[in-house]
C-alpha positions in Angstrom: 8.2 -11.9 -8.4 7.3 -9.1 -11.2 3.6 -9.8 -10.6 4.0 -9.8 -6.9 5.8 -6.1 -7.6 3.0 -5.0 -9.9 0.4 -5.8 -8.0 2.0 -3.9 -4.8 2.5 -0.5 -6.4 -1.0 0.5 -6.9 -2.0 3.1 -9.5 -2.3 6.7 -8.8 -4.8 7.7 -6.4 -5.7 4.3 -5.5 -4.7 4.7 -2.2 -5.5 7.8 0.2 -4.0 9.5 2.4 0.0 8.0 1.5 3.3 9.7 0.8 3.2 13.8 0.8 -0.2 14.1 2.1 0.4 14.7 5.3 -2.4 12.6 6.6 -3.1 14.8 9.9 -3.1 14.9 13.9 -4.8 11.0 13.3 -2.5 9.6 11.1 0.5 10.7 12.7 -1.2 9.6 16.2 -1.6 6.4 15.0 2.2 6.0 13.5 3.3 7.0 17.1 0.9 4.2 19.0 1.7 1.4 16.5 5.4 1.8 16.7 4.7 2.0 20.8 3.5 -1.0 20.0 6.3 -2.5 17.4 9.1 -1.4 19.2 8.9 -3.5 22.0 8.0 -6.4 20.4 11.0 -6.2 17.9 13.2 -6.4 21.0 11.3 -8.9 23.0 11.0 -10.8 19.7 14.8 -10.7 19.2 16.0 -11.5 22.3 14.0 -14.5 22.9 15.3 -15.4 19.5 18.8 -14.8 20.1 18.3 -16.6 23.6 17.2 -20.0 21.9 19.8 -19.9 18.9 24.1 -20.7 19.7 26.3 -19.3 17.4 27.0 -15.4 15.6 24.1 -15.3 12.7 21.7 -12.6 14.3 18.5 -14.8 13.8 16.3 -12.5 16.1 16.7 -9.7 13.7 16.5 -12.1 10.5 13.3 -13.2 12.2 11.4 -9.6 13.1 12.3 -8.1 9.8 10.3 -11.2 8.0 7.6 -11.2 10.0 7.6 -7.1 9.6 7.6 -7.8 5.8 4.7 -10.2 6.3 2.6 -8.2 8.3 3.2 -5.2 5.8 2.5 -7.4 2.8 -1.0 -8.1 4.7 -1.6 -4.4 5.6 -0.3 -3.5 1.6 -2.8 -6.3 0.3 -5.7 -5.2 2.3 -5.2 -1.2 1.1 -4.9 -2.3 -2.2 -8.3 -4.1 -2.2 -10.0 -1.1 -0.5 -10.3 -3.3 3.0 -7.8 -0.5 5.0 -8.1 2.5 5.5 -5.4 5.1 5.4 -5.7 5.1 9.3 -5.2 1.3 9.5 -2.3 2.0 7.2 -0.5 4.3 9.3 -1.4 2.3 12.7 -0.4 -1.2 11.5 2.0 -0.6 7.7 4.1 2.6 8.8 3.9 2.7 13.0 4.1 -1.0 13.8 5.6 -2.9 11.0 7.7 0.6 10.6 9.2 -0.3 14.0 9.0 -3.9 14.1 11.9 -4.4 11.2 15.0 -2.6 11.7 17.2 -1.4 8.8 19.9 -0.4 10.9 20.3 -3.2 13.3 20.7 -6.0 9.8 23.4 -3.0 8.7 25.1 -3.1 12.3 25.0 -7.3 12.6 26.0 -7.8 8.9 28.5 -5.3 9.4 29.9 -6.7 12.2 29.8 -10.0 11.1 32.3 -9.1 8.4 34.2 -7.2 10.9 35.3 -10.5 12.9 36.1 -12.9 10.0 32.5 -14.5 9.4 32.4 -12.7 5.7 30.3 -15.4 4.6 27.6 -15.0 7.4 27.7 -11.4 6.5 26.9 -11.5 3.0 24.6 -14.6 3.6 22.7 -12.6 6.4 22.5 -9.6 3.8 21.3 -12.1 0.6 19.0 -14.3 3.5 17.2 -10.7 4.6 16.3 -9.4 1.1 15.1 -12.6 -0.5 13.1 -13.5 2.8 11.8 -9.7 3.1 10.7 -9.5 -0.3 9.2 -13.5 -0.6 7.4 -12.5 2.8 6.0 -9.4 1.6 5.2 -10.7 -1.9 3.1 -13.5 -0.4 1.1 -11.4 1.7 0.0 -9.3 -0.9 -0.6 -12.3 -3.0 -2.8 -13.5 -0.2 -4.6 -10.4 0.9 -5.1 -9.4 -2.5 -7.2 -12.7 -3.3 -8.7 -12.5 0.4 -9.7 -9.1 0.0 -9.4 -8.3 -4.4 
C-alpha cells in the first residue's frame, strides 16, 4: 500500500494545471460536463443496485464510490505518466469521478445504519468503503502507471 501511495502523489510540478491554479474557463467547463455526466450515473448506478440487493447494507453506494475510486486511480495513473492532460483530468478525475462517488451519502447510510440498531453494518460499511476505495484506486494506478510509465 505505501508504494501504491508513493507512486500516486507525484513530485512537484509533475502535474499541470492541479490544486490552486485555477486552471481557466476550460477546466472548469469540463468539471461542470463530467459531473453532468457522473451524477446521473451515480444514481442510476445505485438504484439499480439497491433494486437487485434485499436487506439494509447500502450496496449501490458501496458500489459507485469503488468504481469512482477505480476510474480515478486510472485517470491518476495516466496523469502521472504524462498520458492526460490537465483537461482530461478535470473532465474525467474531478467532474465525473468527482460526482460519481459520494462522501456524504456513505456518511448519511453509515449513519443511519447505526441509528436503527445495525452498528455492525455501520462500521463494516465505513471499514468495507475505505479499504475498497483505497485497494481500487491503488490498483489503477498500479495499472495505468505500467500501461502508461
Amino acid at each position: 500500500m505505501g508504494q501504491c501511495l508513493a507512486r500516486a502523489v507525484p513530485a512537484p510540478g509533475a502535474v499541470r494545471g492541479g490544486r490552486g491554479s485555477g486552471g481557466g474557463a476550460v477546466n472548469w467547463l469540463l468539471v461542470v460536463v463530467g459531473a453532468l455526466v457522473g451524477a446521473p450515473a451515480r444514481y442510476a448506478a445505485d438504484r439499480w443496485v439497491t433494486a437487485r440487493r434485499r436487506g439494509v447494507f447500502p450496496w449501490g453506494t458501496l458500489s459507485v464510490n469503488v468504481v469512482a475510486c477505480l476510474a480515478l486511480g486510472l485517470v491518476t495513473g495516466a496523469a502521472l505518466a504524462g498520458a492526460a492532460s490537465s483537461h482530461v483530468v478535470a473532465l474525467l478525475g474531478t467532474g465525473l469521478c468527482g460526482a460519481l462517488s459520494t462522501y456524504s451519502t456513505l456518511s448519511y447510510e453509515t449513519l443511519r445504519l447505526a441509528e436503527t440498531g445495525a452498528g455492525r453494518l455501520a462500521a463494516g460499511n465505513a471499514l468495507l468503503s475505505m479499504a475498497a476505495g483505497l485497494a481500487a484506486g491503488c490498483a489503477r494506478v498500479a495499472v495505468a502507471t505500467g500501461v502508461w510509465g
